[in-house]
C-alpha positions in Angstrom: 6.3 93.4 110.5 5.2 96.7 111.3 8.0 97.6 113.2 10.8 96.1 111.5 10.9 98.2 107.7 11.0 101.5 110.4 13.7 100.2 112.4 16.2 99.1 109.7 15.4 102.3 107.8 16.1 104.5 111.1 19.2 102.3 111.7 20.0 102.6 107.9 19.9 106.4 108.2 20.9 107.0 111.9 23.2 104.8 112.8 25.1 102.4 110.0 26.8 105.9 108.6 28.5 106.7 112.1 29.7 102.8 113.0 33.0 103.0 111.1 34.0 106.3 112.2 33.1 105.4 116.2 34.2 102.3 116.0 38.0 103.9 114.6 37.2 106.4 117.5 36.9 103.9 120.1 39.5 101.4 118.4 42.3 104.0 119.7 42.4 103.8 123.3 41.4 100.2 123.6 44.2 98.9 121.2 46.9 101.6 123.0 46.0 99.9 126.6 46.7 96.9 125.0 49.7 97.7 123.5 50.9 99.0 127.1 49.7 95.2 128.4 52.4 93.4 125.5 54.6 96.6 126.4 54.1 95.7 130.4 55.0 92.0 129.6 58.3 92.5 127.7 59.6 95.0 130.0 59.1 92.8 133.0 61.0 90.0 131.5 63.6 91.8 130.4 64.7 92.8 133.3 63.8 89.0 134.5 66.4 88.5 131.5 69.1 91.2 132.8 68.9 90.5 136.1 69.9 86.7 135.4 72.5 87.8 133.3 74.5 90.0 136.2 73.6 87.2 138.9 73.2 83.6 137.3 71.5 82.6 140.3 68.4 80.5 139.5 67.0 80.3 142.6 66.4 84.0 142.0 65.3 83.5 138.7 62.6 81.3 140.0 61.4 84.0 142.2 61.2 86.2 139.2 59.3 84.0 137.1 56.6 83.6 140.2 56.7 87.0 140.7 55.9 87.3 137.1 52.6 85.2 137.9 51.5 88.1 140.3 51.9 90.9 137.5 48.2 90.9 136.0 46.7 91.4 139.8 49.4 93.8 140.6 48.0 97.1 140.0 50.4 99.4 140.5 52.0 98.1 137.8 49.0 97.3 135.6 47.7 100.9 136.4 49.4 102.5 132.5 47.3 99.9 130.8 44.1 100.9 132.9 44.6 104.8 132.3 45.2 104.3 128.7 41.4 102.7 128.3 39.8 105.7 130.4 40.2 108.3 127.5 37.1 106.1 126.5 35.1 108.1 128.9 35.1 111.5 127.0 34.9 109.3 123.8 31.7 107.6 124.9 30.5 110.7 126.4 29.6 111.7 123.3 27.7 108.9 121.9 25.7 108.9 125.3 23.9 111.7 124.1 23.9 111.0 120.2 23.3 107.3 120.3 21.6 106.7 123.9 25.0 104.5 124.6 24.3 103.8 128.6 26.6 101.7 130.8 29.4 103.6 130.1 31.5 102.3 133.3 30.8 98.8 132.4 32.3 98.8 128.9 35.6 100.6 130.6 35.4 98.2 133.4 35.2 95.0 130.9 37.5 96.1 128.7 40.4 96.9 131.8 39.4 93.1 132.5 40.3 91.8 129.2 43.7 93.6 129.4 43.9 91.6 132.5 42.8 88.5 131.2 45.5 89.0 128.1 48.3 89.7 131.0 46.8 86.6 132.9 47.4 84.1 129.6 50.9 86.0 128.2 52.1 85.3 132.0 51.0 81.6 132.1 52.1 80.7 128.8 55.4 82.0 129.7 55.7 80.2 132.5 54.3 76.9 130.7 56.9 77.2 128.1 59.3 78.1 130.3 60.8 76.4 133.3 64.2 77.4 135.2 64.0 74.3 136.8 64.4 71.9 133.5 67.2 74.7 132.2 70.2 72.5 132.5 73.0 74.9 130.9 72.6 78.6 133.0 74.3 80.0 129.9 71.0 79.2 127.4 68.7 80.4 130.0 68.8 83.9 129.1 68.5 83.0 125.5 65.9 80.7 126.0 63.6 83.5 128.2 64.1 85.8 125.0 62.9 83.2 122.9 60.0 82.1 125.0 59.3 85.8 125.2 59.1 86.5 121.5 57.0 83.5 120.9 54.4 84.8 124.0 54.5 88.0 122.7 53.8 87.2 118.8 
C-alpha cells in the first residue's frame, strides 16, 4: 500500500506518456523484418512456380518444395530478415539509458526467432496444402502453387 500510489503515479508521469511513441519507434523495424520474411516466402516460390513452368518436371518440383522446408534454417537466405530487426539496437539504445531497458540482445535475438518461427509455419502450411505428388494435371500445378501461395501468404 505504501508503495503502490508512488509507483503508478511515477509510471503515470514517467513512463505511460512515452509508450505510444516507443512502441511506433520500435514497431518499425520489427514489422519491416517481417515484411522481408512474407517477401522471402513469395520470392522463393515464385521461382518454385517459374521454374516448373520452363521444365514441367515434378520430380524437380518436389525437390523444390523440400528445399522450401530448409528455407527458415537457411541463413544465408534468412539473413535480410535478421538485418532488418538489428536497427532495434540503436533504437533500444536509447531507452537503455532513459527507461533502464536491459537485455537488449535478447529482445533482438527473440524477435529474429519469431521471424523464424513465422517462416517455419508459412513453409509447412504450404507444403500441407500443397502436394506435387496428388497434382494429377502438370498444367494446374502452377496455378494451384499461386493459389496455395496467396492463401499462405494472406
Amino acid at each position: 500500500a505504501t508503495v503502490s500510489e508512488p509507483a503508478q503515479k511515477c509510471c503515470a508521469e514517467n513512463i505511460q506518456p512515452f509508450l505510444t511513441s516507443i512502441l511506433e519507434e520500435l514497431m518499425g523495424p520489427v514489422s519491416s523484418g517481417f515484411a522481408e520474411v512474407r517477401s522471402l516466402f513469395d520470392k522463393e516460390v515464385n521461382e518454385m512456380i517459374q521454374d516448373f513452368q520452363k521444365t514441367n518436371d515434378t520430380t524437380k518440383l518436389k525437390e523444390s518444395v523440400d528445399q522450401l522446408v530448409n528455407l527458415p534454417f537457411n541463413s544465408v537466405k534468412m539473413e535480410p530478415c535478421y538485418l532488418k530487426v538489428n536497427l532495434l539496437q540503436e533504437l533500444l539504445q536509447d531507452l537503455k539509458s532513459r527507461f533502464k531497458v536491459y537485455h537488449i540482445d535478447f529482445v533482438i535475438q527473440r524477435t529474429q526467432n519469431f521471424m523464424q518461427e513465422l517462416m517455419e509455419n508459412a513453409v509447412y502450411t504450404f507444403e500441407q496444402l500443397f502436394s506435387p505428388g496428388h497434382q494429377a494435371d502438370s498444367v494446374k500445378v502452377a496455378s494451384t502453387m499461386e493459389k496455395v501461395k496467396l492463401r499462405v501468404l494472406k
